[in-house]
Every structure is written in C-alpha cells, then in structure tokens.
N, C-alpha and C positions, 0 to 999 in steps of 0.2 A: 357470392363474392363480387363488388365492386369493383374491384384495384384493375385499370389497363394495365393489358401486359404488354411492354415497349420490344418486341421479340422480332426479330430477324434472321433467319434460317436461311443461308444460300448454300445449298446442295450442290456440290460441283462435278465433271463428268469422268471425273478424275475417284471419285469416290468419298471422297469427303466432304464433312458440313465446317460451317464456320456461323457457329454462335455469334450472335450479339446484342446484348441487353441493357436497355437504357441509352442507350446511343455511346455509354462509357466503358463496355468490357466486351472484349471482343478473346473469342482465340478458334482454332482450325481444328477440326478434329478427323483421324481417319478411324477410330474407333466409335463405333456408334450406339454402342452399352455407355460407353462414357459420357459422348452427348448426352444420351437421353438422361443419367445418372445429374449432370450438370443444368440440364435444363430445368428437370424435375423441383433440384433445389432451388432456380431462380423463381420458380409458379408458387414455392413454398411459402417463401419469406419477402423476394424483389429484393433481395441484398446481393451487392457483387461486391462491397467497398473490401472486404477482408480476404477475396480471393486472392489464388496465386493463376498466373498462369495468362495472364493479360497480355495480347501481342495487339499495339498501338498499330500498327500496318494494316489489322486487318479489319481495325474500323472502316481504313479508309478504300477497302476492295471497292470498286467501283466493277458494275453491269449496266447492260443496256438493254432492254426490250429485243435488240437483236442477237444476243448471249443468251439470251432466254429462247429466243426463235430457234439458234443455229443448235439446239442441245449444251452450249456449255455449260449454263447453271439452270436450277430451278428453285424458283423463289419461295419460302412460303412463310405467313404469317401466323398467329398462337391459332387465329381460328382455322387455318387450313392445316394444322397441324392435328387439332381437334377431329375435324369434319375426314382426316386420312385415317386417323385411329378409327373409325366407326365402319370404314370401306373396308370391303373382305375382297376385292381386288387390287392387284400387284399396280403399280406407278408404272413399272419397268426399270426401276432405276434401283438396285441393291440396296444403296446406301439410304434413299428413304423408306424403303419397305424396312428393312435392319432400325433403322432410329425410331419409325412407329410400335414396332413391334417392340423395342423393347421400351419404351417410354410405355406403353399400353401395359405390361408387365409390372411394372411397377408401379401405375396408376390402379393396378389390380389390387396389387399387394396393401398398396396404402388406401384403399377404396375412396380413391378421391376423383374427379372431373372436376375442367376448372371451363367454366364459361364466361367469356369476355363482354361476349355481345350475342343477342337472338342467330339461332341459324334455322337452315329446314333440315331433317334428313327423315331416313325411311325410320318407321317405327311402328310399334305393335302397338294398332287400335283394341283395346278393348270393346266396343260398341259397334265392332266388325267381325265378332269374334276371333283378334290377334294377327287379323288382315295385314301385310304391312303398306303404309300409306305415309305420304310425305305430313309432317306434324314440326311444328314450330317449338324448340326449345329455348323458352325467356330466360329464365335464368335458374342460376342453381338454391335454393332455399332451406337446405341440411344433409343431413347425412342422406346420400342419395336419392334426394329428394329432391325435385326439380318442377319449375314453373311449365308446362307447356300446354300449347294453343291446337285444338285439331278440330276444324271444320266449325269455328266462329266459340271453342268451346275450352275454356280455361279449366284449366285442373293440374292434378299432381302427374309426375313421372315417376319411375325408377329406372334406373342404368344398368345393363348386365353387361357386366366387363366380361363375361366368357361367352355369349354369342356378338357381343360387341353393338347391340338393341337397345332403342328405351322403349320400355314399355308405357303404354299412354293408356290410364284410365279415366276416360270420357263419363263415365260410369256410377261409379261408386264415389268417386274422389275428385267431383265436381268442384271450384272455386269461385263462387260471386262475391265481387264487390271487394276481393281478396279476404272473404272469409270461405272457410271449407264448409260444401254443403255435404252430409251424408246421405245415401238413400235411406230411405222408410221405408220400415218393411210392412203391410199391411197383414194383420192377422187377423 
C-alpha cells in the first residue's frame, strides 16, 4: 500500500481521542470501539467527504510540546499507532490501550496491516530459530505478506495478529533483486 495516511490522533487525559484526517475532518471521541471503527474506515478507502459527524473546532485544537510534557495530550501518528498495536505493554493511558486494542481487533478480523513507511520492531527470525530480534518492515506486498529486511537480508514476512509478531523468513523466502529466491533442496 502507497497512499500516506494524513492521520492525527491526539489522546487527551481526559480520556478521549480526537480524530483528524486529511487536515479536513476532524471530531472527539470518548468511545474508543468507535474511534478505532472510524479510523479503521479512513485506512480503508481515505474518504471523509460523505461523513457525518465533523466538528470544524476541532481541527483547530492546538498543543504544545509542553501539553505533551505536563501529561495533557499524547500525540500519535498512523505509524505510531501501528508500532502500539505490535507492543504487548500498557501506554498507561486507558484510552490508548482501549483504541489499540480495539483497532487491533478489527484489523484481526479484516486480516489487514497498513504500512505507511519502513519501521523496526521485534520479530521472529527464522534463521535464529524464531529468536525475536529487531527486523525492518518495508512494506506490505499482499495478503500478509510483507517486504522486510534482517541483518542486510530481504525476504518475505507474515503478520500474526494473535501473538501480535511478524514472523521473518531470512531462510526459505529470500528476495534478490526483488525477485523471490527459493531454497534448493539437495538430493
């Protein structure tokens, strides 16, 4: 998947988030199945033009680095939203643990991950026998099926939405030159 996602999440300590997509729809939410339901469809299609539900004030919420310091908000963007879904520790903060958890639910059900741009996280090396070790996810290439890089070495992933892993095969499902190389088996 291509498409930037223009996404802004500001977490407030109050307990609610407040959506805003594309710099043109914004709204607050203290339900966090909703969030997640609402944002899920912005990652689907990037359409907000036929929603309802648009509060123009709260494009303009303004933070500061020190709102962020003193605990009132916390900020996060699609890929920090991604790289929390993957973390099996708590934030501290209800309402982003509630928004992952249930965005992660539903990313379940619809067996999708959307990746914006390269990140690192922990992942099960194959070629360590299932070691976990920090490994580079480029991007996503199919049905869970994913570009990524461990220890100078391109190949394919998979994503296990229920231990919350990608699994990296360094191994069998090697990629040079962006062609897939299989092993040979010698007989």
């Amino acid at each position: 998947m291509n498409r930037k996602f223009d996404t802004t999440l500001i977490f407030d300590n109050g307990g609610g988030v407040t959506l805003r997509f594309d710099g043109k729809w914004a709204h607050w939410f203290d339900d966090m199945e909703q969030a997640a339901l609402h944002y899920h469809s912005y990652l689907e299609d990037g359409m907000t033009d036929d929603w309802e539900g648009h509060e123009p004030d709260n494009l303009e919420v303004e933070w500061s680095i020190d709102d962020v310091r003193n605990g009132s908000y916390r900020i996060y963007f699609h890929e920090d939203v991604i790289k929390e879904i993957s973390n099996e520790d708590s934030t501290g903060w209800k309402n982003i643990d509630e928004f992952c958890l249930a965005l992660d639910e539903i990313l379940q059900r619809e067996n999708t991950m959307y990746v914006e741009k390269p990140f690192t996280t922990l992942a099960h090396i194959n070629s360590l026998g299932g070691e976990l070790q920090e490994a580079f996810i480029l991007e996503k290439l199919g049905d869970n099926d994913y570009l990524a890089e461990y220890d100078g070495v391109k190949c394919h992933a998979i994503y296990n939405p229920f231990t919350g892993r990608y699994y990296v095969d360094d191994v069998d499902a090697i990629i040079e030159d962006g062609l897939p190389r299989r092993k040979t088996i010698d007989r």
